[in-house]
C-alpha positions in Angstrom: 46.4 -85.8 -25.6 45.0 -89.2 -26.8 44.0 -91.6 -23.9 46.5 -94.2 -25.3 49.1 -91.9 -25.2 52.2 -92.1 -22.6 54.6 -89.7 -21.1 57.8 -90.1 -18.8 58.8 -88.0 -16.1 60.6 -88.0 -13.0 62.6 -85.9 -10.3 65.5 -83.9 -10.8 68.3 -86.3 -10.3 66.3 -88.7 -12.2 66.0 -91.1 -9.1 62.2 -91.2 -9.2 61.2 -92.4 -13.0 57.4 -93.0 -13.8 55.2 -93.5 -16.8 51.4 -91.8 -17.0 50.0 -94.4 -19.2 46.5 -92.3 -20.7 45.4 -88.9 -20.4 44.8 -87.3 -16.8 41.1 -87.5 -15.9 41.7 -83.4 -15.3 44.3 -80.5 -15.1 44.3 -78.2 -12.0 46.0 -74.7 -11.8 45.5 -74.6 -8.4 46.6 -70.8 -7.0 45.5 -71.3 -3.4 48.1 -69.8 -0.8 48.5 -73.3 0.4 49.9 -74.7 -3.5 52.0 -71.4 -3.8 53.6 -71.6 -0.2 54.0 -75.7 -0.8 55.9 -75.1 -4.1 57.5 -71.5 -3.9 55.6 -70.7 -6.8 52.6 -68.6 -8.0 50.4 -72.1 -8.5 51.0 -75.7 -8.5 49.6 -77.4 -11.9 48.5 -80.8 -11.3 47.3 -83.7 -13.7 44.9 -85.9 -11.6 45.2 -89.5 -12.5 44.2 -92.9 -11.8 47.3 -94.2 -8.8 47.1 -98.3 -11.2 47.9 -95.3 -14.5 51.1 -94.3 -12.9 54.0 -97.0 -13.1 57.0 -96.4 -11.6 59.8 -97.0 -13.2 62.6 -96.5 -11.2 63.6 -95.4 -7.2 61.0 -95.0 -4.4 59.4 -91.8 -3.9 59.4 -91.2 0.0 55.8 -90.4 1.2 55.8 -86.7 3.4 52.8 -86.0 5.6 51.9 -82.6 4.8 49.3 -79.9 6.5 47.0 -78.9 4.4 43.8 -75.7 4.7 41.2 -79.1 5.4 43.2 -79.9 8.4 43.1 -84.0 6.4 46.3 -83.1 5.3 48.2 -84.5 1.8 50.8 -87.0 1.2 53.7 -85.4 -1.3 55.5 -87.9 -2.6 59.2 -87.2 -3.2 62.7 -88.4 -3.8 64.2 -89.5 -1.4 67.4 -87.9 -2.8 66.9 -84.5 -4.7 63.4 -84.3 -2.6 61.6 -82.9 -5.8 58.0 -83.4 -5.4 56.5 -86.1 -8.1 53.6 -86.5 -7.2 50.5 -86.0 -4.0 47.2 -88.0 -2.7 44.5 -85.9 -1.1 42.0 -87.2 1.1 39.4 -86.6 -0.9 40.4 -88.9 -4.0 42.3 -90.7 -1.7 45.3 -93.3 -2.7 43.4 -94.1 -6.0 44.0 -91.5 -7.4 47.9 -89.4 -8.2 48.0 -85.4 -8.6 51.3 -85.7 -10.9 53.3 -82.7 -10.7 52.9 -81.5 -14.4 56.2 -80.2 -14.2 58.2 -83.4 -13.5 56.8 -84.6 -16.8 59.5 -84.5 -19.4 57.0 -83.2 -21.9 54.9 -80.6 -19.8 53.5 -78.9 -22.3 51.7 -82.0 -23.1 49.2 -81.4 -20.0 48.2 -78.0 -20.0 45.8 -76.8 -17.6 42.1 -77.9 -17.8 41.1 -75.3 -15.1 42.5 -72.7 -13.2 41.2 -72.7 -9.4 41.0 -71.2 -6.6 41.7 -67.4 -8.5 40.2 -65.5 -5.8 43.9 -65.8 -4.3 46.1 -65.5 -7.3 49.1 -63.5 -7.7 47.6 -59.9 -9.2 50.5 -60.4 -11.5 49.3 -63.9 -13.5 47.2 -63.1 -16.3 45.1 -66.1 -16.7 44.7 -67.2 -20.1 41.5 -66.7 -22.4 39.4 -70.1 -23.3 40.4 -72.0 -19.9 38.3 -71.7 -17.2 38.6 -70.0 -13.8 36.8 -69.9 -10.6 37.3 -68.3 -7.5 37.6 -71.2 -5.9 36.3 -74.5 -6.7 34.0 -76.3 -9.0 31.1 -78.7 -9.7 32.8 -82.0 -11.7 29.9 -82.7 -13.0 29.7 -79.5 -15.1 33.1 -79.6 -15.9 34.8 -82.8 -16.7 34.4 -84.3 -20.0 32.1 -87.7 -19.9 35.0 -90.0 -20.3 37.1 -88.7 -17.3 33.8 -88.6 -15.0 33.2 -92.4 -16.0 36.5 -93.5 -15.2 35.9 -91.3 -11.7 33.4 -93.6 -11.1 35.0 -96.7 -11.7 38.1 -95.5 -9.8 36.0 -94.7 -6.6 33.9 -98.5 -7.1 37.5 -99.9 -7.2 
């Protein structure tokens, strides 16, 4: 995906619209017990992205205070209506940056996963696919993110 490129999503009910306006800085497959209870699901695939790259363009999501394995918890945004998850903020990245739920995209094959993490707890029944990377459970950045998406890292956190 070109880092001029756009893409629309939303919730179900189409409540909650927004607009990623460039490329995600990275693509987690995250198959922790804690993504997999959160969604129902075998993983939760999320497209990290600068919070000023995601414009909302219609409704409110409502912010949810949710546990999380750190014990800093995560903040799921959803709709207030349908209560489809659009988007979360970890502690660690804080609110600068948006984990948008790859699957509220209305394109989402246009962010496929950059890296699957946190295997060691997968369902034995996912076959991961060749030419992505896995760990067990997380990784350096540094070693893994392309040069671009580290940069803009850096500017988000000096923001």
């Amino acid at each position: 995906m070109a880092s001029n490129q756009t893409h629309e999503g939303g919730c179900t009910c189409r409540h909650v619209r927004y607009r990623v306006t460039s490329k995600p800085l990275f693509v987690h497959c995250c198959h922790c017990r804690w993504c997999q209870r959160e969604t129902g699901a075998a993983f939760a695939l999320n497209a990290m992205i600068e919070a000023d790259r995601v414009e909302l363009l219609a409704g409110e999501p409502e912010m949810v205070l949710t546990p999380s394995e750190s014990g800093k918890g995560q903040k799921i945004w959803r709709c207030p209506k349908c209560r489809i998850a659009v988007w979360s903020n970890y502690p660690g990245a804080g609110d600068a940056a948006r984990f948008v739920r790859v699957g509220t995209l209305d394109n989402p094959d246009a962010m496929p996963p950059d890296i699957h993490i946190f295997t060691m707890s997968k369902q034995p029944w996912v076959v991961l696919p060749g030419g992505t990377p896995a760990v067990a459970e997380f990784y350096d950045i540094k070693k893994m993110w392309p040069a671009e998406s580290q940069e803009r890292r850096k500017a988000m956190r000096r923001g």
